[in-house]
TIBADREN-676033 format. One line per field, with one value per atom (N, C-alpha, C): residue number from 1; atom name; x, y, z. Coordinates in steps of 0.02 Angstrom, whole numbers, plus 32768, in hexadecimal, padded with zeros to 4 digits. Layout:
// residues N
num = c(NUM_...)
atomo = c(CA_...)
x = c(X_...)
y = c(Y_...)
z = c(Z_...)
***
This chain:
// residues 216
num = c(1_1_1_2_2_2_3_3_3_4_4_4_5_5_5_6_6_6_7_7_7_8_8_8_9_9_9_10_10_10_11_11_11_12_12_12_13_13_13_14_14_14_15_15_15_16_16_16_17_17_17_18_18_18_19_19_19_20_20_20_21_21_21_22_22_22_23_23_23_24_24_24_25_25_25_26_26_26_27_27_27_28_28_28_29_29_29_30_30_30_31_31_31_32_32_32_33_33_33_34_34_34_35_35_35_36_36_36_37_37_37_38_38_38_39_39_39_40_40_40_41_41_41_42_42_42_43_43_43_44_44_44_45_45_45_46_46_46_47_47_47_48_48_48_49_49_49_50_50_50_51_51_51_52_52_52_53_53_53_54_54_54_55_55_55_56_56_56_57_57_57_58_58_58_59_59_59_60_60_60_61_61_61_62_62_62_63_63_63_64_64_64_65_65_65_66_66_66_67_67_67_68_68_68_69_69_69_70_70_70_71_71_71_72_72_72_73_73_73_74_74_74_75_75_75_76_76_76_77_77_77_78_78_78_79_79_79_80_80_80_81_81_81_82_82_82_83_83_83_84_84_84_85_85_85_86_86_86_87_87_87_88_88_88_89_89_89_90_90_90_91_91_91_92_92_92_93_93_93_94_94_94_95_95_95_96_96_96_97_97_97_98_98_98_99_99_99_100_100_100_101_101_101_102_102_102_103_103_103_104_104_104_105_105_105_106_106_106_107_107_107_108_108_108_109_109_109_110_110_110_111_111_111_112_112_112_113_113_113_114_114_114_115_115_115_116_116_116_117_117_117_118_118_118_119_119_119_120_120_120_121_121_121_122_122_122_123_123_123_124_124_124_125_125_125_126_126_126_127_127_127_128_128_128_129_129_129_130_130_130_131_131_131_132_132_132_133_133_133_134_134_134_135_135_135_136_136_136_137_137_137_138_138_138_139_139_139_140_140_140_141_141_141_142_142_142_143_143_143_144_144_144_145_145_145_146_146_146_147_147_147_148_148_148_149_149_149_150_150_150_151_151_151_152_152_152_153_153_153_154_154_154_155_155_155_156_156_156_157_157_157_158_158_158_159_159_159_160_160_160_161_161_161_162_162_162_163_163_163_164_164_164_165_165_165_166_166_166_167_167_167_168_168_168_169_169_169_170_170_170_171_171_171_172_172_172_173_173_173_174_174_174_175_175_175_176_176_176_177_177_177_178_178_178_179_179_179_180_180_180_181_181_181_182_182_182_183_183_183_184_184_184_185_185_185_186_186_186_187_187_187_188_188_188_189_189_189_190_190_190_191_191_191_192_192_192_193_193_193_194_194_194_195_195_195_196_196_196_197_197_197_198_198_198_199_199_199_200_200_200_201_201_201_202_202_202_203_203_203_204_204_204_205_205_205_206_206_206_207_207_207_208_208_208_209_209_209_210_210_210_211_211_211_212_212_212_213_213_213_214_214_214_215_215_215_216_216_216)
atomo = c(N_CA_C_N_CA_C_N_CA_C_N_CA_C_N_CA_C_N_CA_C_N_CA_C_N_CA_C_N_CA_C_N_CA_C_N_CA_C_N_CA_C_N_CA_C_N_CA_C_N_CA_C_N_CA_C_N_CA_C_N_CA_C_N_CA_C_N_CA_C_N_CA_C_N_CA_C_N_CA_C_N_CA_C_N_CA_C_N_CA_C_N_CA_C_N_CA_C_N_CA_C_N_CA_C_N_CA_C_N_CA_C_N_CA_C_N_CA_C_N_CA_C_N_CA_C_N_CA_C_N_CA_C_N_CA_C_N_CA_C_N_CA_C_N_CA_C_N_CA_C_N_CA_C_N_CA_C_N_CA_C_N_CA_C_N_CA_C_N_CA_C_N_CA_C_N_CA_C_N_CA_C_N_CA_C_N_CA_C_N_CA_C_N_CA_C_N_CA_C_N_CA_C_N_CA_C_N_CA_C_N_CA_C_N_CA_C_N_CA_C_N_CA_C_N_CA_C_N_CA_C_N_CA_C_N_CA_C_N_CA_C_N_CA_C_N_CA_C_N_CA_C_N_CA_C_N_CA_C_N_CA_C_N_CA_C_N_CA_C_N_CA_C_N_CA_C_N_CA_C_N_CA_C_N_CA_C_N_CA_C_N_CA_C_N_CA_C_N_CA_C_N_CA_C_N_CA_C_N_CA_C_N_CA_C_N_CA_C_N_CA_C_N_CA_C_N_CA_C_N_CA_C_N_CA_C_N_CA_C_N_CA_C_N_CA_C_N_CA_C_N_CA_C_N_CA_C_N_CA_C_N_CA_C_N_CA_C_N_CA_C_N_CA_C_N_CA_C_N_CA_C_N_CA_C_N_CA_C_N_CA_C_N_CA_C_N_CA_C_N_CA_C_N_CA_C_N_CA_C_N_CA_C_N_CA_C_N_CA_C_N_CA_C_N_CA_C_N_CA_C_N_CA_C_N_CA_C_N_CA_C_N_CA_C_N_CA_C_N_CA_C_N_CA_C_N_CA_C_N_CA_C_N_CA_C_N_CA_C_N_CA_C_N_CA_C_N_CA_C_N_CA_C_N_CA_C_N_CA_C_N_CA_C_N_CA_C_N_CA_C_N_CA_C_N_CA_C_N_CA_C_N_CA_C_N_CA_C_N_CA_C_N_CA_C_N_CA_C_N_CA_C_N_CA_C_N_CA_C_N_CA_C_N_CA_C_N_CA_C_N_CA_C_N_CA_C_N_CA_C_N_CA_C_N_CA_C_N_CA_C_N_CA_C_N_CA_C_N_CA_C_N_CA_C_N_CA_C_N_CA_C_N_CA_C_N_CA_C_N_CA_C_N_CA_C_N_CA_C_N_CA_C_N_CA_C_N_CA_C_N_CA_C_N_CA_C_N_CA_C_N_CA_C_N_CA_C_N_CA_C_N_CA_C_N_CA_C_N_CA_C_N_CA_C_N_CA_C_N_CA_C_N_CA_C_N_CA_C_N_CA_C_N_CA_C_N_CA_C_N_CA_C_N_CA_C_N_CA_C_N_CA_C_N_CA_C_N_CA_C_N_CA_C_N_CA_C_N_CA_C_N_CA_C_N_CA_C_N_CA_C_N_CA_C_N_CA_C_N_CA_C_N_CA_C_N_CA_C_N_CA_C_N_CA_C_N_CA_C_N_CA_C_N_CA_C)
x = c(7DDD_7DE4_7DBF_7DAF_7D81_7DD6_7DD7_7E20_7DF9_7E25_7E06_7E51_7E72_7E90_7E89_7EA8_7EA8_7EF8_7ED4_7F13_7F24_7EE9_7F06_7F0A_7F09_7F1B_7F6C_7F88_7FC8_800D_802F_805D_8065_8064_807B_8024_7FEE_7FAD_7F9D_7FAE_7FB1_7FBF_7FE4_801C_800A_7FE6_7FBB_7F72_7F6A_7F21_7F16_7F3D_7F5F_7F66_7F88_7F83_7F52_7F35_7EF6_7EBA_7EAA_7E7C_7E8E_7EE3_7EED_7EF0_7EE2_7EEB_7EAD_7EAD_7E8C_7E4F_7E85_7E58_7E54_7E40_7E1A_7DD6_7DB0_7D6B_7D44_7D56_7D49_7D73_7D8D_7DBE_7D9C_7D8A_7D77_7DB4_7DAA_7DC9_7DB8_7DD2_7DB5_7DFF_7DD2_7DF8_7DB3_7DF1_7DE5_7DAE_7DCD_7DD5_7DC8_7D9D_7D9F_7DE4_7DE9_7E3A_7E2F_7DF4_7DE1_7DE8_7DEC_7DF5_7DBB_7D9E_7D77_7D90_7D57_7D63_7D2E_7D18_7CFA_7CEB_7D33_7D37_7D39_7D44_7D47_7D17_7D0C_7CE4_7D00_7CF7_7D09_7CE0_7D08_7CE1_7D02_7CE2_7CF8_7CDA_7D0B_7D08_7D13_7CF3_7D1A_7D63_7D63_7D84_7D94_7DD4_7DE3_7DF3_7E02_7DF7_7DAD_7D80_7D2E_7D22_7D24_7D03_7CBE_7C93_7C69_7C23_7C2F_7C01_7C21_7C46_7C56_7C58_7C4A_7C5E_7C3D_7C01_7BD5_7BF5_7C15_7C56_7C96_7C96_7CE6_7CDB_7C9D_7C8B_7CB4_7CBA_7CD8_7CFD_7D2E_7D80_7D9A_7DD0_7DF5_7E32_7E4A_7E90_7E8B_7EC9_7EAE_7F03_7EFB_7F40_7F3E_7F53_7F63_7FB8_7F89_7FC0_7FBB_7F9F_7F8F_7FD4_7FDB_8016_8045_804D_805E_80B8_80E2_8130_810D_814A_8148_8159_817F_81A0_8172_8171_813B_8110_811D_80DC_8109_80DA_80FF_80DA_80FD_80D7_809C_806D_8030_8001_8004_7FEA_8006_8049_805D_8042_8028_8019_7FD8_7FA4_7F6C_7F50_7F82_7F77_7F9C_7FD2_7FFC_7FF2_7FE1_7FC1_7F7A_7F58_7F17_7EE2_7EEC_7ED4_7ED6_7F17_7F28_7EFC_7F04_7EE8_7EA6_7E73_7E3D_7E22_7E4C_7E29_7E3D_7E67_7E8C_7E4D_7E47_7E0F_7DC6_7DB2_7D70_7D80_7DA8_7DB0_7DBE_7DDF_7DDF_7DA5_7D6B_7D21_7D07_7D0B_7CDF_7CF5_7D38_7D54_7D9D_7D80_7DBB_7DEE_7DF5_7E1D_7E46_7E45_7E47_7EA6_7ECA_7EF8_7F16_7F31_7F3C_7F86_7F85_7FDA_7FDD_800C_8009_8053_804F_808A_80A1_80F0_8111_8153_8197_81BE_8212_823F_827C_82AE_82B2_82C2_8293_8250_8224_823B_822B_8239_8235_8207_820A_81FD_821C_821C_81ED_81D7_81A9_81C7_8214_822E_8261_8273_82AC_82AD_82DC_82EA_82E4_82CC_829A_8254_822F_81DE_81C5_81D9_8193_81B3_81E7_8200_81CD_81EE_81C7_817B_814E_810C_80F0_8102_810C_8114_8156_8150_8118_810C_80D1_809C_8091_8056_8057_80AF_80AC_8089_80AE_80A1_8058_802B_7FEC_7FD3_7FE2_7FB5_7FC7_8013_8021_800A_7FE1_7FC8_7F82_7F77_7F2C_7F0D_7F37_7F20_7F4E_7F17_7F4C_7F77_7F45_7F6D_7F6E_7F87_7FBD_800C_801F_805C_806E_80AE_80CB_80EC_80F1_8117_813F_8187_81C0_81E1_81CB_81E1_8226_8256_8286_828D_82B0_8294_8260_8238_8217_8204_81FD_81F9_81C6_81A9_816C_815C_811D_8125_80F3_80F8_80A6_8087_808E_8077_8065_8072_806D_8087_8080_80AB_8091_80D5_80BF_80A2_8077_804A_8079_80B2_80F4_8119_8113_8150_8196_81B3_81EF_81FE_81E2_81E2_81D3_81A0_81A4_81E2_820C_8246_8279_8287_8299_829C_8266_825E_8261_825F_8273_82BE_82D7_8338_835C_832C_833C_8332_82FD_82DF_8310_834B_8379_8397_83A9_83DB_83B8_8370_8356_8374_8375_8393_83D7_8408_8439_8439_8412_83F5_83D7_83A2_83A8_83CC_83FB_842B_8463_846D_84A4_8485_8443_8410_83CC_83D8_83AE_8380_8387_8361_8365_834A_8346_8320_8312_82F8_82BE_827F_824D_822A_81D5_81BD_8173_8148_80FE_80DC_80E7_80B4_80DB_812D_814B_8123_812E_8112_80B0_809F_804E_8051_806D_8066_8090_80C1_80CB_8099_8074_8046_800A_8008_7FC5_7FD5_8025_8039_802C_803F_8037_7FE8_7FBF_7F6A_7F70_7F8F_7F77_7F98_7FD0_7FE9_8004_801E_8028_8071_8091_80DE_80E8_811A_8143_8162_8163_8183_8136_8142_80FA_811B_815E_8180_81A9_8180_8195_81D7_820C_8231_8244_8266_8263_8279_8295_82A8_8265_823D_8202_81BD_81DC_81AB_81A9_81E7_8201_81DE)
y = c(7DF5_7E3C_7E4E_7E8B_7EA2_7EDB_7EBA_7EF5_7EFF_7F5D_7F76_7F7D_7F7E_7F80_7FA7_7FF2_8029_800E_8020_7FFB_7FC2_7F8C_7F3A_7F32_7F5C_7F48_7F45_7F7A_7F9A_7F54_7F44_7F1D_7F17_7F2C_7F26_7F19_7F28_7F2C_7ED1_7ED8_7E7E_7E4E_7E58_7E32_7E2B_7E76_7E7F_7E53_7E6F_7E44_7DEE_7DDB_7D79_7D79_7DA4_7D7A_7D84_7DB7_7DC3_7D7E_7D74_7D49_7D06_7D02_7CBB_7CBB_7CFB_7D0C_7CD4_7CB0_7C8D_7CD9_7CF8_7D2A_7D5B_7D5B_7D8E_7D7D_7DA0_7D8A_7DA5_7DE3_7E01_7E2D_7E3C_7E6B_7E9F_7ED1_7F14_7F3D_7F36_7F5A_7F8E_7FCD_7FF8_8027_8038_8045_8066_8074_8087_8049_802C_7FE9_7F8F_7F70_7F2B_7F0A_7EDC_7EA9_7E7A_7E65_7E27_7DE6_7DE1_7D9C_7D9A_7D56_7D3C_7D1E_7D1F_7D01_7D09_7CEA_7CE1_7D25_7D2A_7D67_7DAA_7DAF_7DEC_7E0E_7E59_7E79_7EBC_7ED9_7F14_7F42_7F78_7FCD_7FDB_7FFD_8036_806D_8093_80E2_8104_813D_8168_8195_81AB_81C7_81A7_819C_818D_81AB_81F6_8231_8237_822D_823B_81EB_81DE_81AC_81A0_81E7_81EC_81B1_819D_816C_812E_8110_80D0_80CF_811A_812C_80E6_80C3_809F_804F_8048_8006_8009_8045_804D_8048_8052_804C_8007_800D_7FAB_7FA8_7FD4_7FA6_7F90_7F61_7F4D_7F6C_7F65_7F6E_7F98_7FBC_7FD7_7FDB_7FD7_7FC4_7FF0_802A_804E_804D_802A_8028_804F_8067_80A4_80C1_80C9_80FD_8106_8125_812A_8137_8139_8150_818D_81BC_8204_8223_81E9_8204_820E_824E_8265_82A8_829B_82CD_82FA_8332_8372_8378_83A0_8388_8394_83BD_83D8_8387_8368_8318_82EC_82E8_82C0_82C3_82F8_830A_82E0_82F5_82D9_8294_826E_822E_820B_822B_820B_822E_826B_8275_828C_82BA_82AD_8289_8250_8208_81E9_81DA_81B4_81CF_821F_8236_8240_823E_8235_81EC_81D2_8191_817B_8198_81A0_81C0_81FB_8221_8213_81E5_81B7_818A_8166_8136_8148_817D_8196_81A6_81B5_81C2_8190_815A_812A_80E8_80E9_809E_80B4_80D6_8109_80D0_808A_8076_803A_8059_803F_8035_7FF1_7FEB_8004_803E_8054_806B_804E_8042_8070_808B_80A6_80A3_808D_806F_809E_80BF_80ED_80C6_80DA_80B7_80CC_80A6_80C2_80EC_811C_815E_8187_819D_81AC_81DB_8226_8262_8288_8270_8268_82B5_82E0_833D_8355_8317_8359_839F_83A1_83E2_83C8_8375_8378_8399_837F_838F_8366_832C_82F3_8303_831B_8316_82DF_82A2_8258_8258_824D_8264_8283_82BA_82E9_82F1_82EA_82D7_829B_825E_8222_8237_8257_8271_828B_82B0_82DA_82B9_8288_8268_8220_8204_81EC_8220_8248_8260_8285_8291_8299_8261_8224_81F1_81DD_81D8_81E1_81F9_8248_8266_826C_824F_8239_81FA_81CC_8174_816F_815D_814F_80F5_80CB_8093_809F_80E6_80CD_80CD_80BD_80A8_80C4_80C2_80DC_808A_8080_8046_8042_8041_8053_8010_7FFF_7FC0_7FD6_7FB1_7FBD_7F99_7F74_7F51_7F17_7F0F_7EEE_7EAC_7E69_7E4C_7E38_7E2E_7E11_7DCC_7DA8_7D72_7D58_7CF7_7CED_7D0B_7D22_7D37_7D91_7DA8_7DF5_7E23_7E49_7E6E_7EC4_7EE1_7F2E_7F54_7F86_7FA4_7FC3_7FD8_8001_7FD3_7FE7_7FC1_7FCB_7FFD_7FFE_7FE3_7FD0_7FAD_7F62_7F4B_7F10_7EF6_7F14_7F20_7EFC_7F1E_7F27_7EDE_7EDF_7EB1_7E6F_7E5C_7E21_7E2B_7E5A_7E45_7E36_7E48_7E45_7E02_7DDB_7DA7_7D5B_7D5A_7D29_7D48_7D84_7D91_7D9D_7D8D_7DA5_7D6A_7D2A_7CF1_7D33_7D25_7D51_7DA9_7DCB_7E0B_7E04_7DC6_7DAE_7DA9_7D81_7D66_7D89_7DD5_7E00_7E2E_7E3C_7E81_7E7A_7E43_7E37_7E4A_7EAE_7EE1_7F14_7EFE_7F39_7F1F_7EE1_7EB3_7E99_7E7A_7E65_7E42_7E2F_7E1F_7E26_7E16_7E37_7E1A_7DC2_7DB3_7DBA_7DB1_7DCB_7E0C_7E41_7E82_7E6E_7E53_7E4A_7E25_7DF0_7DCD_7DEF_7E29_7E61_7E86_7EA8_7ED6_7EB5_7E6F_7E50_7E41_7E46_7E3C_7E77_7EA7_7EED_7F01_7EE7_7EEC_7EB6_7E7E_7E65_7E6D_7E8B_7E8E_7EE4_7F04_7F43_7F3A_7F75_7F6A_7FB6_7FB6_7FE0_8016_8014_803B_804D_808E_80A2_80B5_80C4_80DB_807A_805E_801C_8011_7FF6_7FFB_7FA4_7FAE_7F6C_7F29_7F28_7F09_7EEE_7F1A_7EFF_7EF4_7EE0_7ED8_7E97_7E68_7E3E_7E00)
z = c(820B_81FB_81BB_81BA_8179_8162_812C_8124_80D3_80D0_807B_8066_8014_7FEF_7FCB_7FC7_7FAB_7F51_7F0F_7EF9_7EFB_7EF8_7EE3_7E9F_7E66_7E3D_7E1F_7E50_7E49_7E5A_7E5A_7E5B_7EC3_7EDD_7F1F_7F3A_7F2A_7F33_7F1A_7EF3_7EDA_7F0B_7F14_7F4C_7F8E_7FA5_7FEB_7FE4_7F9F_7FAB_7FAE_7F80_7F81_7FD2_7FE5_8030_8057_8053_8088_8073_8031_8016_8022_8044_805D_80A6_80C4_8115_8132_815C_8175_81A2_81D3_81E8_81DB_8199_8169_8140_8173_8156_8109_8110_80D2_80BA_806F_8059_8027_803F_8006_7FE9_7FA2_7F84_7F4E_7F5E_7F2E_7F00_7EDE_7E9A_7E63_7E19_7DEE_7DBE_7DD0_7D8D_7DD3_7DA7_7DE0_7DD7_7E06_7E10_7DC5_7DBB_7D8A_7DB9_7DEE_7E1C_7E44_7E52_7E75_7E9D_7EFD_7F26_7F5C_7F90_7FA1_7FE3_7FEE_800A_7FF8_7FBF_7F8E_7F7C_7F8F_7F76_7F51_7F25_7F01_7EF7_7F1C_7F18_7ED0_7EA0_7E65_7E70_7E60_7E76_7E3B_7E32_7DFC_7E01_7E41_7E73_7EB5_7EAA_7EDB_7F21_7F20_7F3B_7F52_7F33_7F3B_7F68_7FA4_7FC0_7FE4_7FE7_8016_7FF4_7FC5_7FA8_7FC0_7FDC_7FEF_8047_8058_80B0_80D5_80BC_80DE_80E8_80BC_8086_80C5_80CE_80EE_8150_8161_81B6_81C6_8202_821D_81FD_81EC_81C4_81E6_81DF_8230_8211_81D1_81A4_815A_8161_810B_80FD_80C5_80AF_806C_8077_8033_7FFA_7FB8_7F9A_7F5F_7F5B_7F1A_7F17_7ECC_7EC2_7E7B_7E67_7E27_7E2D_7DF6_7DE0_7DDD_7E06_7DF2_7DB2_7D8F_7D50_7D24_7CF8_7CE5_7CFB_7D44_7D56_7D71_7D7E_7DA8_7DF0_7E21_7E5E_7E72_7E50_7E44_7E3E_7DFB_7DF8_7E2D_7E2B_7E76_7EAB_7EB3_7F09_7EFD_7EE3_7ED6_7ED7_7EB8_7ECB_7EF3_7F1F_7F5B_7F78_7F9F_7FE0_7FE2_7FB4_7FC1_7FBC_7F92_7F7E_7FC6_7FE4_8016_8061_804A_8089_808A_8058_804C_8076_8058_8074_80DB_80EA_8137_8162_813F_814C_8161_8127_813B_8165_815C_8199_81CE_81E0_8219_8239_820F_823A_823C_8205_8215_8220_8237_8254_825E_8293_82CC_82D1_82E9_8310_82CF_8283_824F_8261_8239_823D_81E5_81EA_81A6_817A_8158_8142_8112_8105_80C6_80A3_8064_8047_8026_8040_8014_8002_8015_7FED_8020_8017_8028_801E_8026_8012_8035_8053_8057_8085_8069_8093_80D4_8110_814B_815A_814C_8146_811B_80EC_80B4_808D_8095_807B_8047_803B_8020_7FCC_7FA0_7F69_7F3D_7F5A_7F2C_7F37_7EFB_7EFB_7EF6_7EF3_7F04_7F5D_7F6D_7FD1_7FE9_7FE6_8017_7FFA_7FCA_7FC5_7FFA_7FE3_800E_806D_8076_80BF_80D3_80AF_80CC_80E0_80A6_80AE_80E8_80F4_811F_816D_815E_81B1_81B3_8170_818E_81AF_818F_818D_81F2_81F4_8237_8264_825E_828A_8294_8264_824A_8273_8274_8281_82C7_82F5_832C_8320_82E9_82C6_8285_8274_8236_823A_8202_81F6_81AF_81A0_815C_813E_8114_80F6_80C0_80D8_80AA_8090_806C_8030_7FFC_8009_7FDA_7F97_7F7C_7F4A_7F43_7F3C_7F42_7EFA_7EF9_7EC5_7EB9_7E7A_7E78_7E85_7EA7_7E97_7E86_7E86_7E75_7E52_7E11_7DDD_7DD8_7E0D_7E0F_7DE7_7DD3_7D9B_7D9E_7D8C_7D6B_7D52_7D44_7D36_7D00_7D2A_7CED_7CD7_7C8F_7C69_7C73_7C99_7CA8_7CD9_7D01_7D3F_7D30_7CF6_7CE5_7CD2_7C9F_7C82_7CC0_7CE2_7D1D_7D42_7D58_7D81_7D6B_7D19_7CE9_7CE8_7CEF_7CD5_7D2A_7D6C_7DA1_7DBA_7DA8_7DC5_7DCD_7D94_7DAE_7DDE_7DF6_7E28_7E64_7E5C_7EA7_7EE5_7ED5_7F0C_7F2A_7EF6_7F10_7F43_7F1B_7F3E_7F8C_7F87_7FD8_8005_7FEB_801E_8029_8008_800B_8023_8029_8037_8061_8074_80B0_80A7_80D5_80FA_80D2_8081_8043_8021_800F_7FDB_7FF5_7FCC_7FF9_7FC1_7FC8_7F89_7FA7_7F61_7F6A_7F9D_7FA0_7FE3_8023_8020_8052_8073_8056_8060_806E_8046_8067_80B0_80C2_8102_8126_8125_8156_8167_8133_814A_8170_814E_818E_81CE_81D9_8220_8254_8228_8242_8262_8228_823A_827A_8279_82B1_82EB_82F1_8331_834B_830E_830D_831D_8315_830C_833E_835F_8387_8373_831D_8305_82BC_82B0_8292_8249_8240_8207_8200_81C2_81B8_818D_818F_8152_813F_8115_80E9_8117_8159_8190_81AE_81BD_81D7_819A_8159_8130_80EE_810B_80F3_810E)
***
């Protein structure tokens, strides 16, 4: 598979990319972004963009995808829904968009979260942003998918972009054994979550709205 990585620098993007670069059938992994990963590999190649929204300079990079795995995404805290929207649905849908013309039969994930608004009307603004952008991407990709990750842990050296979440995820990390084994189908971790989504590219799943059950 030729799969691209929207967001490997991001903590859940980390995690996707470690496994694709150990996927036996994964021939090549493009990733684009702001900023490079800093990792070498034999399979690795890196798009930089100024805009991530602006893709029509990489359109030629993105033909023959087999997989795209979007993990771009920022904490809403902070922003108002004006900036939110911008980089969780028209970022996401920017890039749905091209691939949809030029590697129609693209297997394309897009990583939102649990809680995730489904209506687009609720009374959470990162929800219903997220919904929306699940169900463009839905009506958009006859193989996409939405991907709802509930807690998720880091592993193998992956880490946070946010310090509150670093925070976080250091005072959590003795209790994750336990959180498993009481939470099954809520809890997950970064390459957990990457060798789900390569299952999905390779076989496709029955269900197109993913939640933390089928991503473990």
């Amino acid at each position: 598979m030729r799969v691209v990585i929207f967001g490997a620098t991001g903590m859940v993007g980390q995690g996707v990319l470690r496994e694709c670069l150990l996927a036996e059938d994964v021939r090549e992994v493009l990733t684009v972004g702001r900023r490079p990963t800093g990792q070498r590999h034999p399979k690795l190649r890196e798009l930089t963009v100024a805009d991530v929204g602006e893709l029509e300079a990489v359109r030629a990079e993105l033909t023959g995808v087999d997989a795209c795995f979007y993990c771009l995404g920022v904490s809403s805290l902070g922003l108002d829904e004006a900036a939110y929207t911008r980089i969780s649905y028209d970022y996401p849908l920017a890039a749905a968009r091209l691939l949809a013309e030029v590697s129609p039969s693209v297997t394309f994930i897009y990583v939102s979260g649990v809680g995730t608004d489904s209506t687009g009307r609720g009374r959470v603004m990162w929800a219903r942003v997220k919904g929306r952008t699940e169900n463009a991407v839905l009506d958009l990709l006859p193989n996409g998918y939405a991907a709802r990750p509930g807690f998720i842990q880091p592993t193998h050296g992956v880490v946070s972009k946010t310090r509150a979440y670093r925070i976080g995820y250091a005072i959590t990390r003795p209790l994750f054994p336990v959180l498993r084994r009481l939470l099954p189908n809520q809890v997950t971790t970064t390459d957990g979550l990457g060798r789900a989504m390569l299952r999905v590219a390779r076989q496709g799943s029955p269900r197109r709205v993913l939640g933390n059950r089928d991503l473990s």
